[in-house]
N, C-alpha and C positions, 0 to 999 in steps of 0.2 A: 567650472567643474561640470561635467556629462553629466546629467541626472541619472541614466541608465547607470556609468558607469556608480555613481553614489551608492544606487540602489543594490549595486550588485557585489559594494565592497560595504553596506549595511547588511545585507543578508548575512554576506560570509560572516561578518562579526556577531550576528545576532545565532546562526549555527553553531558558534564557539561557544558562547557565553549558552546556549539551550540545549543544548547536546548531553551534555553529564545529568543535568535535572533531569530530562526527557527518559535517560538510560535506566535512573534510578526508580523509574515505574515500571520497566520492564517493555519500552517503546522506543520506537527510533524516529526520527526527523523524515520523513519522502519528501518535503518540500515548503519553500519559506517564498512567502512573495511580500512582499512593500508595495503599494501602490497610495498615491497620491488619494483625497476623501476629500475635498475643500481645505479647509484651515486644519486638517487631521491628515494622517495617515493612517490608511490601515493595513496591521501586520495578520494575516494566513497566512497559519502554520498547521501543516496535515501532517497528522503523527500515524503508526500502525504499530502494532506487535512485533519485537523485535523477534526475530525468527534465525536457527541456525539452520542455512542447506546446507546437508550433507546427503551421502550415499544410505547411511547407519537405517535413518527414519525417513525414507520417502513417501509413505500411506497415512501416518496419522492424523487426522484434520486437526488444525489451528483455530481454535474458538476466537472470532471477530471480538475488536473492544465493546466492552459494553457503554452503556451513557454515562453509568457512575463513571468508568475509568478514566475517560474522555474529562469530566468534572473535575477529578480529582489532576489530572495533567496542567490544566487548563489553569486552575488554580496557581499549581508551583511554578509554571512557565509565566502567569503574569508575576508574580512574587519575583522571578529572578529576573524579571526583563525592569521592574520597579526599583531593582536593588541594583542595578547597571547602568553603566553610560549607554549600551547597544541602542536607543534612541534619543537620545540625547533631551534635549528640553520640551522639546514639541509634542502635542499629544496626539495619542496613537487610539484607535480600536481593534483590540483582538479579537480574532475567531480563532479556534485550535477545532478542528476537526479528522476523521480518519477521511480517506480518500474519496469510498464511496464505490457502489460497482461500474460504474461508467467508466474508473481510471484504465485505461489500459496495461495490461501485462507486459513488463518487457525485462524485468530481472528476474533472474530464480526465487528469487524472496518473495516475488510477487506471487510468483506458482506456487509455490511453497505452502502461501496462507492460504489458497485458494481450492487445496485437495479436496475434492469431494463434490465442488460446484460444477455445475454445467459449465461451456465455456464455448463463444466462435473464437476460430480458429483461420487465422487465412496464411499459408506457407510463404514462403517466397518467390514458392513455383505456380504463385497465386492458388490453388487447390481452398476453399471454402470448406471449414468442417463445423461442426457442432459437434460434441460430446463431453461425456463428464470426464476430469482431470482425476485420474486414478492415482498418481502420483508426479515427487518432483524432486529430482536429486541435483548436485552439482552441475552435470552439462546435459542433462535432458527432463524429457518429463512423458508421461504416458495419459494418452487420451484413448475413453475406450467410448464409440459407438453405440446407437440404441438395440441394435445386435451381441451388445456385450464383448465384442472382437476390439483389441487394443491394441494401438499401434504407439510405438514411442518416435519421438523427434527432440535431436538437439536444439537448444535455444536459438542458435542462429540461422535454424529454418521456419524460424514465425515472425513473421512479417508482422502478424497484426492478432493481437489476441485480449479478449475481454469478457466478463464476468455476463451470464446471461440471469438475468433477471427471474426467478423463479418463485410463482406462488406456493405452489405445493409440492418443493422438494422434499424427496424421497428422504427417507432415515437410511441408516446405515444397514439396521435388519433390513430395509424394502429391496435395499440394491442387493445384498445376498442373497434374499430370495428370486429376484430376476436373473439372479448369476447360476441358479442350481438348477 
């Protein structure tokens, strides 16, 4: 048997059997890895705020998990992975963690959570932007400039896009009052 492949039809089964626990915190699965630890395996699995894109609410911001929530995940995901065959006999070490700002954007869901942050931005026409993400609906999203001028782009004109790093992000009053 591929090991690759093992790894890749243990995922999928450990995505079935963690998916409904996961849903029932009000999160959803981004990504499950298996990777060989010596005489262990260890399972990472990166959960986020399960989020609807729609058109309705594209400005609201999405409050990041907190560490409780994260604990409290973290918990019922080893409980059901303890309560199932999804690893079978051999012992495993879990991490459950959120993504982190490094991950790169590439679904609306990820825009989504991310309204309000600063963000680079590189098009496909390669074009380099920085600015904060105003909003994110179904097939686009709106970045506005340190100028306050915003420009919107469908999803399938970003090439490359991720969360910038911010010590002293602005509150919500600070950006209206740069907007007046």
């Amino acid at each position: 048997m591929d090991p690759s492949k093992g790894s890749t039809e243990r995922s999928r089964h450990i995505v079935a059997v963690l998916s409904p626990v996961v849903a029932r915190s009000g999160m959803t699965i981004e990504d499950i890895t298996v990777t060989p630890a010596g005489k262990r395996r260890l399972v990472r699995v990166l959960v986020d705020r399960d989020v609807t894109v729609d058109d309705a609410d594209r400005e609201s911001p999405v409050e990041p998990l907190s560490l409780d929530e994260v604990g409290e995940v973290t918990r019922a995901v080893s409980d059901a992975l303890d309560e199932s065959d999804a690893m079978g006999e051999a012992a495993y070490v879990l991490e459950v963690s959120s993504p982190g700002t490094d991950r790169p954007l590439h679904a609306p869901q990820h825009f989504r959570r991310n309204v309000g942050r600063l963000i680079a931005l590189t098009t496909t026409g390669e074009e380099q932007l920085t600015g904060r993400l105003t909003a994110a609906g179904t097939d686009s999203f709106d970045l506005a400039d340190d100028t306050g001028a915003t420009r919107t782009f469908g999803y399938a004109e970003s090439s490359r896009a991720r969360v910038e790093l911010e010590f002293n992000r602005p509150t919500t009053a600070d950006v209206t009052k740069e907007q007046d």
